[in-house]
C-alpha positions as semicolon CSV with decimal commas, in nm:
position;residue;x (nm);y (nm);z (nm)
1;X;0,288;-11,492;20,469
2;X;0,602;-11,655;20,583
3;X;0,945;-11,526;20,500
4;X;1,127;-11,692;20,200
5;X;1,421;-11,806;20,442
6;X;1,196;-12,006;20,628
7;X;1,162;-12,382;20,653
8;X;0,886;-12,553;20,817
9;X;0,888;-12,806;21,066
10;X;0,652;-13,036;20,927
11;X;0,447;-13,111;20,617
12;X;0,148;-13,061;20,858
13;X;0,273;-12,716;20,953
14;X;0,268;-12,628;20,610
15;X;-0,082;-12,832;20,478
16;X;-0,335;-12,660;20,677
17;X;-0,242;-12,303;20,577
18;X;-0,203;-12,409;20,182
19;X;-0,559;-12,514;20,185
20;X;-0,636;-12,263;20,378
21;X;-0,534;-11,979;20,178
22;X;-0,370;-12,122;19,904
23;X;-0,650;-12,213;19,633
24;X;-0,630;-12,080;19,291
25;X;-0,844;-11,755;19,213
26;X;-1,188;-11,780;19,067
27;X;-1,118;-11,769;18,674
28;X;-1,202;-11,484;18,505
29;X;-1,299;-11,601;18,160
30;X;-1,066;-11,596;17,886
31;X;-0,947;-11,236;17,879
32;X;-0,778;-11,409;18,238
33;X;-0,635;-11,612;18,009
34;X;-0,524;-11,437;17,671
35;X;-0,358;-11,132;17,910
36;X;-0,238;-11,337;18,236
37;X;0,110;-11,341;18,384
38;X;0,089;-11,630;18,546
39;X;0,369;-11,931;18,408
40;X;0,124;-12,184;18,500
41;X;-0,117;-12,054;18,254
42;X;0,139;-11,946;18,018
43;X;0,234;-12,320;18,025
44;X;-0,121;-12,467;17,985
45;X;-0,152;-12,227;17,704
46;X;0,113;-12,340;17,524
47;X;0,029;-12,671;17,570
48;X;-0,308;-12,605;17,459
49;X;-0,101;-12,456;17,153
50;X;0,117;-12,726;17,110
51;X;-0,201;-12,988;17,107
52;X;-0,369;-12,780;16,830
53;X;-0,086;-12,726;16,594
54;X;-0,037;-13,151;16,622
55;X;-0,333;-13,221;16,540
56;X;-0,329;-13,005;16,251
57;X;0,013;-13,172;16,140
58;X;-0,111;-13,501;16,237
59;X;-0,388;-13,432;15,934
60;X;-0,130;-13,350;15,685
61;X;0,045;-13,670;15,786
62;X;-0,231;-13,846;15,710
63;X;-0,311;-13,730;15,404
64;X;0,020;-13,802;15,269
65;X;0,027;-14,135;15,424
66;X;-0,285;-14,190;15,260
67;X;-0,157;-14,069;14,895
68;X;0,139;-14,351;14,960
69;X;-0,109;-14,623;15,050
70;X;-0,114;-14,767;14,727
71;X;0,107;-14,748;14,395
72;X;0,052;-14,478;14,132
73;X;-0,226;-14,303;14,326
74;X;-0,394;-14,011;14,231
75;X;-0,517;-13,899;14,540
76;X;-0,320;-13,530;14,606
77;X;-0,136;-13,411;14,271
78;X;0,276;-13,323;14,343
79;X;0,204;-12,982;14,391
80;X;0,001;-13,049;14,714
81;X;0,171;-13,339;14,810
82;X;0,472;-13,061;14,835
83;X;0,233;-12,847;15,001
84;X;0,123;-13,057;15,278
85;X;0,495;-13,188;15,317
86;X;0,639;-12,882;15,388
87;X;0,370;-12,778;15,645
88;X;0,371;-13,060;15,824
89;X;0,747;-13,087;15,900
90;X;0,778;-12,735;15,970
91;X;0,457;-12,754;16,205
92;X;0,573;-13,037;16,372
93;X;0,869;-12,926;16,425
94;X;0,882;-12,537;16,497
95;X;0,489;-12,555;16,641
96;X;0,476;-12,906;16,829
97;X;0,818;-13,016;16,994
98;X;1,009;-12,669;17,030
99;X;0,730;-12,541;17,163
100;X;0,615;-12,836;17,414
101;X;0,895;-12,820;17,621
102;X;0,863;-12,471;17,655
103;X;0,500;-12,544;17,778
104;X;0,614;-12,768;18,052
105;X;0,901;-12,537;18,086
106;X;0,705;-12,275;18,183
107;X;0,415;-12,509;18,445
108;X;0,718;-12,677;18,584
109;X;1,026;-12,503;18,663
110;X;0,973;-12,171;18,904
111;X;0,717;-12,451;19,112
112;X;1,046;-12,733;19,099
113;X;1,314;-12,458;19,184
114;X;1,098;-12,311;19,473
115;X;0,991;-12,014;19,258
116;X;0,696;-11,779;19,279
117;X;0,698;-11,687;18,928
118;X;0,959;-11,660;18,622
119;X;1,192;-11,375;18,622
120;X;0,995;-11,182;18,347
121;X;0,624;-11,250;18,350
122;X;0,506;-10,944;18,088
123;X;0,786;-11,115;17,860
124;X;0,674;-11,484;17,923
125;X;0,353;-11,412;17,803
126;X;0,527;-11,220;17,466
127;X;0,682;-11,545;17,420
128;X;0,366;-11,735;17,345
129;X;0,145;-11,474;17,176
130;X;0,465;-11,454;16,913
131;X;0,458;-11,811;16,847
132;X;0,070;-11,799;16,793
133;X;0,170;-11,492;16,563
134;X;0,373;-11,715;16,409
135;X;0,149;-12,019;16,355
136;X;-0,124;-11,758;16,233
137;X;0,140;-11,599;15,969
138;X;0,219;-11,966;15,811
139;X;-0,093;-12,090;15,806
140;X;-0,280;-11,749;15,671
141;X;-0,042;-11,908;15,363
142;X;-0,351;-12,126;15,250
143;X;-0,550;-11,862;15,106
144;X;-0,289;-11,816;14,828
145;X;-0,032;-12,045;14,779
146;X;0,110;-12,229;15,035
147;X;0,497;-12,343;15,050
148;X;0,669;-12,645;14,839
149;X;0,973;-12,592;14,900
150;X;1,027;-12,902;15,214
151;X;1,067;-12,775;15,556
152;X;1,425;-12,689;15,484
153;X;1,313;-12,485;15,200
154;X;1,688;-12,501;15,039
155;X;1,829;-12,301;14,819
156;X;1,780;-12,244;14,500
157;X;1,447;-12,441;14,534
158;X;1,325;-12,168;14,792
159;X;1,458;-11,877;14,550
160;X;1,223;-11,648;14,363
161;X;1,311;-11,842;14,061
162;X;1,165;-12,154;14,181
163;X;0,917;-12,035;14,427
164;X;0,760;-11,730;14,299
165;X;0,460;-11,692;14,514
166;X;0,465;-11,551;14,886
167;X;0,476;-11,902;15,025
168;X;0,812;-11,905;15,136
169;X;0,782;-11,530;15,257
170;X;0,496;-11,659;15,506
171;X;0,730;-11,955;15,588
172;X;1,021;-11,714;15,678
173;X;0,780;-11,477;15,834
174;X;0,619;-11,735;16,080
175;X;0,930;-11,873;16,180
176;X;1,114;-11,563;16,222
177;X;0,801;-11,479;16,468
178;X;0,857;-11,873;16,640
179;X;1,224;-11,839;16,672
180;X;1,183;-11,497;16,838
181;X;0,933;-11,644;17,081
182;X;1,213;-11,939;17,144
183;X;1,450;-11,683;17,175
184;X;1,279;-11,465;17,430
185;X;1,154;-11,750;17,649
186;X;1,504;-11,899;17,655
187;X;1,607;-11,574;17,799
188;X;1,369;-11,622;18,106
189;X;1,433;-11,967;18,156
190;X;1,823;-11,878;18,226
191;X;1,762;-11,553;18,438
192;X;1,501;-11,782;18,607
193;X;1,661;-12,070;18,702
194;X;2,045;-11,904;18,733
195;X;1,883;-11,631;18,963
196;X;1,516;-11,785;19,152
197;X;1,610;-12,086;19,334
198;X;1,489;-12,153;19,649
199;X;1,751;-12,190;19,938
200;X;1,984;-12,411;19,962
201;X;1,867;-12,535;19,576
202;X;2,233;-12,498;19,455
203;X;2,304;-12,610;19,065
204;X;2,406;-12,984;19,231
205;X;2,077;-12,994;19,385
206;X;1,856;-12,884;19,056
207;X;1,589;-13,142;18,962
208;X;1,761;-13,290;18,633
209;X;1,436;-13,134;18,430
210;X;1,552;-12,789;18,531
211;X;1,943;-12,886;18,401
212;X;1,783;-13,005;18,068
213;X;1,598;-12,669;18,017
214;X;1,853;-12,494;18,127
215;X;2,103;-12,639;17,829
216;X;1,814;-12,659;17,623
217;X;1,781;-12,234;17,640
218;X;2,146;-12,236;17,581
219;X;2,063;-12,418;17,228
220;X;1,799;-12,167;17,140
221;X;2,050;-11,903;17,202
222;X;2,293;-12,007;17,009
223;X;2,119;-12,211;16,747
224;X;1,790;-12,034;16,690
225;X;1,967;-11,702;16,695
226;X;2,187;-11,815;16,411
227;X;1,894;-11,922;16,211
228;X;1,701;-11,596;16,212
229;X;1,999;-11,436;16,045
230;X;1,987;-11,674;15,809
231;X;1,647;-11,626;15,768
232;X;1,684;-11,272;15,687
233;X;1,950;-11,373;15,437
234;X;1,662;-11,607;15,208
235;X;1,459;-11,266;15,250
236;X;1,683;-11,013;15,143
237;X;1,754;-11,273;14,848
238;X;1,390;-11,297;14,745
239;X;1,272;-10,936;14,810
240;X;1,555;-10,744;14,741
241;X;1,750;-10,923;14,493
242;X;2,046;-11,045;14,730
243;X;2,297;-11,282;14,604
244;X;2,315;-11,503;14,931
245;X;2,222;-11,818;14,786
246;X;2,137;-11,790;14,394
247;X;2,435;-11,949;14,223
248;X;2,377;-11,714;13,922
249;X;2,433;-11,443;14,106
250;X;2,739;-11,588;14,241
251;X;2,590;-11,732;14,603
252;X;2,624;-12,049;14,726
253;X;2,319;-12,307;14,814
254;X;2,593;-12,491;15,018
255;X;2,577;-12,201;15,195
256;X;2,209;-12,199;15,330
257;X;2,286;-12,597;15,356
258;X;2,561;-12,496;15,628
259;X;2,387;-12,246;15,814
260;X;2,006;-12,445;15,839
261;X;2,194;-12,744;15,964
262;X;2,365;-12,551;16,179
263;X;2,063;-12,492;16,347
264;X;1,903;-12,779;16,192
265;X;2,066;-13,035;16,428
266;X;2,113;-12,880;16,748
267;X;1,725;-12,889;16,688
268;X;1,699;-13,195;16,774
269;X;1,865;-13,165;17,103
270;X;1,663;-12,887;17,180
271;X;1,366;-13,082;17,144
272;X;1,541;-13,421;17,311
273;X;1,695;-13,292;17,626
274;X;1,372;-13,201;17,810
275;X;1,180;-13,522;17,719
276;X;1,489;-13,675;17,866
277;X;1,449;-13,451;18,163
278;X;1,104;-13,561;18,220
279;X;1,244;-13,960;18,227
280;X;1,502;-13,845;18,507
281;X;1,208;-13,738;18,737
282;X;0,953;-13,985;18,636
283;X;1,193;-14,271;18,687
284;X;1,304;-14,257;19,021
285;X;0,891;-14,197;19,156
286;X;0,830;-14,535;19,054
287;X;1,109;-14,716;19,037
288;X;1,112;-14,617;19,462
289;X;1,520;-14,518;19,456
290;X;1,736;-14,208;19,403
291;X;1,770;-14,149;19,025
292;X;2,156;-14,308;18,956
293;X;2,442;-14,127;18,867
294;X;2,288;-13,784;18,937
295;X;2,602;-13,586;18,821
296;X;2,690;-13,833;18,553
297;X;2,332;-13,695;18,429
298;X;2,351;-13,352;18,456
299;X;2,719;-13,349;18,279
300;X;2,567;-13,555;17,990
301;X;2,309;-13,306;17,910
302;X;2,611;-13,073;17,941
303;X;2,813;-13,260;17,694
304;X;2,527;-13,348;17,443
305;X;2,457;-12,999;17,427
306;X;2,806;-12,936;17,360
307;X;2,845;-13,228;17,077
308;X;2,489;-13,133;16,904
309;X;2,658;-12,820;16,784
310;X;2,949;-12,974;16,604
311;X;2,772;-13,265;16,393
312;X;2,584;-13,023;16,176
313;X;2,793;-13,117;15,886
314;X;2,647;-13,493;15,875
315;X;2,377;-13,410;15,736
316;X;2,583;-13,277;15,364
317;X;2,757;-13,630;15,373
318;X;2,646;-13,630;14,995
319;X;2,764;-13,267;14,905
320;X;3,106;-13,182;14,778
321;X;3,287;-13,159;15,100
322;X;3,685;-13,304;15,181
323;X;3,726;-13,626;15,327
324;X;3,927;-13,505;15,622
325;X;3,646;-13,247;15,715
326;X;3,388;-13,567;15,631
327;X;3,550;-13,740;15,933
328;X;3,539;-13,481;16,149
329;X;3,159;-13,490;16,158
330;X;3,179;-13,869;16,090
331;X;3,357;-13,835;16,478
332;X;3,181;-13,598;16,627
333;X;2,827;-13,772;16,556
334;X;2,925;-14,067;16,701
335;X;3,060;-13,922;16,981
336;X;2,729;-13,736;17,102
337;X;2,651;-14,144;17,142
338;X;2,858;-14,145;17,452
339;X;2,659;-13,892;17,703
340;X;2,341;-14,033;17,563
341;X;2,465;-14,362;17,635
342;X;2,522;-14,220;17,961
343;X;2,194;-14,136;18,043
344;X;2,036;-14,479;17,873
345;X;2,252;-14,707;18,100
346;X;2,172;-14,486;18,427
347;X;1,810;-14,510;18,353
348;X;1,849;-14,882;18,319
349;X;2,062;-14,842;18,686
350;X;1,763;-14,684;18,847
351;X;1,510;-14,882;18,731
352;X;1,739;-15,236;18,819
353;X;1,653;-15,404;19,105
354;X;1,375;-15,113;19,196
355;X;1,049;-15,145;19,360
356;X;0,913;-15,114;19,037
357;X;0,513;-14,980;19,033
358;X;0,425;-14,991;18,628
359;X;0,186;-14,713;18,625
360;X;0,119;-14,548;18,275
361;X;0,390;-14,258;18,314
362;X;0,656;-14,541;18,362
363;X;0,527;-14,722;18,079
364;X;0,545;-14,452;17,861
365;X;0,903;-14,359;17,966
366;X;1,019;-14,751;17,904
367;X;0,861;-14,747;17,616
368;X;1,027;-14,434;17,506
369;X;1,364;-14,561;17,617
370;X;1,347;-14,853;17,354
371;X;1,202;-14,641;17,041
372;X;1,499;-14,399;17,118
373;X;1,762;-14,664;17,140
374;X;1,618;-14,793;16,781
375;X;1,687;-14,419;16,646
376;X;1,977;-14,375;16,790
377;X;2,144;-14,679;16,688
378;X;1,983;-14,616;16,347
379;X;2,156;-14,244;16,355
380;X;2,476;-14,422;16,454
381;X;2,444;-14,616;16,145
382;X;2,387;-14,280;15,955
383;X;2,714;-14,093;16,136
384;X;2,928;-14,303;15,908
385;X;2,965;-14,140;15,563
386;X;3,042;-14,406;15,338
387;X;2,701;-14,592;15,471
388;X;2,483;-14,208;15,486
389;X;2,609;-14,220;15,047
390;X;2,377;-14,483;15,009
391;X;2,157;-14,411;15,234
392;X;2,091;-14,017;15,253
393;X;1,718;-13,917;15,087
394;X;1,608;-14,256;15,118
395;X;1,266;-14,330;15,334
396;X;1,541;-14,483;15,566
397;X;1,654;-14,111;15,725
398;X;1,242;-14,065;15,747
399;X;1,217;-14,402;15,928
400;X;1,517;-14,231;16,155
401;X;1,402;-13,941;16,195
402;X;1,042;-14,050;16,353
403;X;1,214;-14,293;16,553
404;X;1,404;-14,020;16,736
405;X;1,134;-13,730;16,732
406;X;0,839;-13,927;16,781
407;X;0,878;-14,226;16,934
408;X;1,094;-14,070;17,136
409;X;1,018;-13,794;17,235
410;X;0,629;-13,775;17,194
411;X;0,643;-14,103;17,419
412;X;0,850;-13,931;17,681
413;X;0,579;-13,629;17,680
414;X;0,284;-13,859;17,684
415;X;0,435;-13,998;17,986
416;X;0,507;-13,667;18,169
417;X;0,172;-13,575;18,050
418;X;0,049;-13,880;18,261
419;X;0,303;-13,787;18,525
420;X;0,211;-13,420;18,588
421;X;-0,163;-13,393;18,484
422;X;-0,259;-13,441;18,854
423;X;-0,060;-13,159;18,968
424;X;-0,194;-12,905;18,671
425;X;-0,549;-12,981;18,723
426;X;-0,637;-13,149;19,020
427;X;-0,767;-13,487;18,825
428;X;-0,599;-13,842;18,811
429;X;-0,602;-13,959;18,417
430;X;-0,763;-14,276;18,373
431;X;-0,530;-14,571;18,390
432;X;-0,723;-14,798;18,190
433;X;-0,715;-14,576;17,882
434;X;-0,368;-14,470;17,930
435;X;-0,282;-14,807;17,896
436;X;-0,494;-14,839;17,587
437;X;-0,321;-14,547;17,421
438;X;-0,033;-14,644;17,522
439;X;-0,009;-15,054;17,356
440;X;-0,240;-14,868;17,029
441;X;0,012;-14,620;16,997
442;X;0,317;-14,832;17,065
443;X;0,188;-15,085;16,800
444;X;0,081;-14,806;16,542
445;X;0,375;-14,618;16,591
446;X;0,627;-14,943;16,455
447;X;0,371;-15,025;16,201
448;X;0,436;-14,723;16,080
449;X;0,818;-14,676;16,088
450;X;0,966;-15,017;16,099
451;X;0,838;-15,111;15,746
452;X;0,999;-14,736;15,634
453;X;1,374;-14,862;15,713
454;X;1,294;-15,169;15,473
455;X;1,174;-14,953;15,203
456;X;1,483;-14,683;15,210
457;X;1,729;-14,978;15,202
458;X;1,525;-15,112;14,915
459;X;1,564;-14,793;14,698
460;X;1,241;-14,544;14,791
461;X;1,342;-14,172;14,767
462;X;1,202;-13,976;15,030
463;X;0,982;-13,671;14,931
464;X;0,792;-13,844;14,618
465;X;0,439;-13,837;14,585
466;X;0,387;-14,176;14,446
467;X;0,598;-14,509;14,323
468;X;0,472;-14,749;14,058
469;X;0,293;-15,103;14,082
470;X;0,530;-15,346;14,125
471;X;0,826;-15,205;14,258
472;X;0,839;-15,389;14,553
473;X;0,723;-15,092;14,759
474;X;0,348;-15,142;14,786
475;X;0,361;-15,376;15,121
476;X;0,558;-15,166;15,313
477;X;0,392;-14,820;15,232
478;X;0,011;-15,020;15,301
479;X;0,149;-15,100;15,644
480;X;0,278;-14,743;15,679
481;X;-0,045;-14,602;15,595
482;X;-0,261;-14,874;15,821
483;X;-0,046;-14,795;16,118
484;X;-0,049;-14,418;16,064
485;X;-0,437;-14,453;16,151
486;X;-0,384;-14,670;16,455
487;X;-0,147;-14,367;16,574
488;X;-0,431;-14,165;16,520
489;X;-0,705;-14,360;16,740
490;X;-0,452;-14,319;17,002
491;X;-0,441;-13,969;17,012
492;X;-0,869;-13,957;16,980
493;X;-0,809;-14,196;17,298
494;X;-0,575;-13,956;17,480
495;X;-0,800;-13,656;17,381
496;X;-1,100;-13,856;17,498
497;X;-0,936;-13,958;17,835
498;X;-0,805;-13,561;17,903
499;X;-1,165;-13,469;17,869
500;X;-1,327;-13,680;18,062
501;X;-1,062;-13,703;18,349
502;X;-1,076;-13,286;18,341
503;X;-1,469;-13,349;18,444
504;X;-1,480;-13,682;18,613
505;X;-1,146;-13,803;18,704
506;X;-1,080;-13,877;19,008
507;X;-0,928;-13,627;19,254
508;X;-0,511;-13,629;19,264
509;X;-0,473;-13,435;19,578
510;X;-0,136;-13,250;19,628
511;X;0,083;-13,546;19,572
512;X;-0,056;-13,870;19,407
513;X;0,256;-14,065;19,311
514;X;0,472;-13,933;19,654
515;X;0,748;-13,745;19,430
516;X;1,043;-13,615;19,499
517;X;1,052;-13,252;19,376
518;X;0,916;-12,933;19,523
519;X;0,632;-12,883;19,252
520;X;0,458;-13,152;19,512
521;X;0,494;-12,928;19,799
522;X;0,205;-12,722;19,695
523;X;-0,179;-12,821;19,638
524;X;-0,301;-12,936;19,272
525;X;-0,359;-12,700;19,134
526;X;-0,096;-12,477;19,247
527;X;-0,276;-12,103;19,338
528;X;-0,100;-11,798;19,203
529;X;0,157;-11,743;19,460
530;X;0,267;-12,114;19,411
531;X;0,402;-12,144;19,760
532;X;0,255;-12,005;20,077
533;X;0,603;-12,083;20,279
534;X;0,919;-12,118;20,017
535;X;1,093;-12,448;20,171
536;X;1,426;-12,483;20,217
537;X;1,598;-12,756;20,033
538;X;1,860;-12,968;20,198
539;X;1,899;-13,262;19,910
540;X;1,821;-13,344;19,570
541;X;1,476;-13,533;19,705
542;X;1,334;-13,240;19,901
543;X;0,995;-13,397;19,950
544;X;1,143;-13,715;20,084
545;X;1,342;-13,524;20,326
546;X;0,971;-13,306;20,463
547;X;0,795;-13,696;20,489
548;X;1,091;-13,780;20,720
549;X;1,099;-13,510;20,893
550;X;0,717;-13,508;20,956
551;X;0,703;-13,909;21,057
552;X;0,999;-13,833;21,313
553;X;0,830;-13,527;21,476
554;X;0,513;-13,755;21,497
555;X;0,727;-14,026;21,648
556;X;0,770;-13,825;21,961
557;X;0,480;-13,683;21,994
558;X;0,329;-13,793;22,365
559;X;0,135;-14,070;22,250
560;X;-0,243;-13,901;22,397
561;X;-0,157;-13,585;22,151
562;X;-0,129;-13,820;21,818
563;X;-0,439;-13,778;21,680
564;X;-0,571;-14,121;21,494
565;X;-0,464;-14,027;21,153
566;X;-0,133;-13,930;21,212
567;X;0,018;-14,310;21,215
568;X;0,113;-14,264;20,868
569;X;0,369;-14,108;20,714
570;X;0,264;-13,697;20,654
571;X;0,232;-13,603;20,301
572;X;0,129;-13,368;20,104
């Protein structure tokens, strides 16, 4: 095997001995898989996770959706109504999109940064058997009595008082066991990428996917560590009579308010910034031009990072808090629109005046952009107090919410899911049916949420079970519901299309869209070692540079040594 300081020639130096040497090992079964090392299976695991735990929360959402369908329904009682609320927020939340980007995390950045492996494989693995742990700790929470408390379980509501059964000890169980596994793989993403680059990858030549999970380990650091402190607070208050939270006992709720938030909304950057990492690579591939404003890019991720932990406070807009210290995260929220904007506008900058090939990861990622935009322009509306008094606990923040987290970000993953399927399994994804999914999903999705803003702003509380005939309610919640279930034939149509393209799709080869990033350099899939030769990199579109390189060593060749195929541009 070549020495990592080596760069070769040509992409046809390189081909022959990958597929030569380089295919994956014959699977072993699943013991391979429960005890492997490997990122790249780490990464499909969690994704296979990720995929189970969503469907699972995508059930409770429709159940509740299906409770709302129509006034005074009888469907689920409060109780479970409660129930189902509080597992499917936390599941989606702690389970599905934390956990996702760790998933392509793991597939995606040693291969990008040149990388054999991450810097702690034994620990990597750790990292996803906790949040299984985890998942298997709140769920085992059905067999007795599951928690009501809403996924931010506050305080007093989450006290023994209120919530006498084990419930909410599961809850803080499972996620103490999901933020350690958050915790632990944020670890190995920074000694990874801060230590395993290939050379001549400095930090200005990182694929912007790598800077996103970079900050986005910083958050879990920072953030996540906080919140399993306060964790351990709510637990010592239930099971050993601390005085933490219970006003009674002279605690504060404000208290838990402050520190859940605290985590609560750099939370949502942690699960943003790598869907917006996957738009920065997908982007340029098809849009056939350098990604715009490249450092402009990497600094907003920087900067929203650095915002998302000072706006914490806009979510208590309607608690007892001084004006002056109400403008302060009035200010702040509105300025984390600035780097976001950022990154909007330079998306916009690639795509303008590109050579524009809509294939279904680009359609995904457009249609991402503009769902986004609606939530963020929504949040904007939110930052200012006065307009978050009349607002706050309505179905409007729900309507918000969704519009950020899910058609956001879940429309960003679908399209890197698109984008980087080829290179995880060897199969193309059917293009027909991911342009199905993605106009039924598109169409369900604002069916669902659009009508949710109208029905906030015209009085509906969030987190009730029901609403009475003729309140004005019933049209908007029966398009809610209908559109909930187009969402879901989407997802049977994205399930379908993964398991048929894993058996009969069409073969991807080692680089199907001609990328720009070095986890193209290798074959699909990648074998264990990753890389037989570690390239050197020499810009921010490695790949680019090895096709040039490769067509201008062909050019002067003697013309009777060309053999017939090589008239083309090499690729991988």
């Amino acid at each position: 095997m070549a020495t990592t300081g080596y760069a070769p020639r040509t992409l046809k130096d390189t081909q022959p001995e990958i597929l030569m040497h380089g295919l994956p090992e014959r699977r072993k079964g699943w013991i391979d898989w429960v005890t492997t090392t490997d990122h790249k299976k780490i990464g499909i695991l969690y994704l296979y996770t990720c995929a189970f735990f969503f469907l699972v929360g995508g059930v409770e959402a429709l159940l509740m959706r299906i409770q709302l369908g129509a006034p005074d329904n009888t469907f689920l009682d409060p109780t479970t109504y409660n129930q189902l609320f509080t597992m499917h927020g936390t599941t989606m939340i702690f389970w599905v999109v934390v956990p996702i980007a760790a998933g392509f995390g793991n597939y995606l950045v040693p291969l990008m940064i040149g990388s054999r492996d991450m810097a702690f494989p034994r620990l990597n693995m750790l990292s996803w058997w906790l949040l299984v742990a985890g998942g298997v700790v709140l769920y085992a929470s059905i067999f007795y009595d599951p928690p009501a408390a809403g996924w931010t379980s506050y305080a007093p509501l989450s006290s023994t008082a209120f919530s006498p059964s084990h419930g909410i000890d599961a809850w803080i169980l499972g996620l103490h066991l999901a933020g350690l596994s958050s915790i632990l793989g944020a670890i190995n993403f920074i000694a990874t990428i801060h230590n395993m680059r290939a050379p001549g990858m400095s930090l200005s030549r990182m694929p912007l996917f790598v800077w996103t999970i970079l900050i986005y380990a910083y958050l879990i650091l920072i953030a996540i560590g906080s919140f399993t402190a306060t964790l351990a607070m709510l637990l010592v208050d239930r099971q050993f009579d601390g005085t933490f939270f219970d006003p009674q006992l002279g605690g504060s709720p404000l208290l838990w308010q402050h520190l859940f938030w605290f985590m609560g909304h750099p939370e949502v950057y942690i699960m943003v910034l790598p869907a917006f990492g996957m738009v920065s690579e997908i982007i340029p591939v098809f849009a056939r031009k350098p990604i715009f404003g490249y450092r402009a890019l990497a600094a907003a991720t920087a900067a929203i990072g650095f915002f998302g932990l000072l706006v914490w406070g806009h979510h208590m807009f309607a608690v007892p808090i001084a004006v002056g210290v109400l403008g302060f995260f009035m200010f702040s929220s509105l300025m984390v629109a600035v780097p976001t904007g950022i990154k909007i506008f330079n998306w916009l900058a690639t795509l303008w005046r590109g050579n524009i090939e809509f294939r279904v990861p680009l359609l995904f990622v457009v249609g991402a952009i503009a769902q986004f935009v609606i939530g963020g322009a929504t949040g904007v509306i939110l930052a200012v107090f006065p307009v978050d008094w009349q607002l706050t606990d309505t179905y409007f923040v729900v309507a918000h919410m969704h519009h950020v987290l899910f058609g956001g970000v879940l429309f960003m993953v679908l399209g890197g899911l698109y984008f980087w399927f080829p290179k995880m399994s060897g199969r193309m994804l059917s293009e027909t049916w991911g342009k199905v999914t993605f106009w039924l999903l598109l169409i369900g999705f604002n069916l669902t949420f659009l009508p949710q803003y109208s029905a906030g702003m015209s009085g509906m509380p969030r987190r009730v079970n029901e609403y009475t005939s003729g309140s004005g309610l019933e049209g908007y919640n029966l398009a809610s519901t209908i559109g909930s279930f187009v969402i879901a034939l989407a997802i049977a149509v994205t399930l379908a299309n993964i398991f048929w393209s894993l058996r009969k799709g069409k073969k991807a080869g080692p680089d199907p869209w001609r990328a720009n990033s070095l986890e193209w350099f290798t074959t699909s899939p990648p074998p264990d070692h990753n890389f037989d030769v570690i390239p050197t990199v020499r810009s921010l579109e490695p790949m680019k540079d090895y096709r040039r390189r490769a067509l201008e060593q062909e050019e002067e060749l003697p013309e009777q040594d060309v053999p017939p195929s090589s008239a083309e541009p090499a690729t991988l």
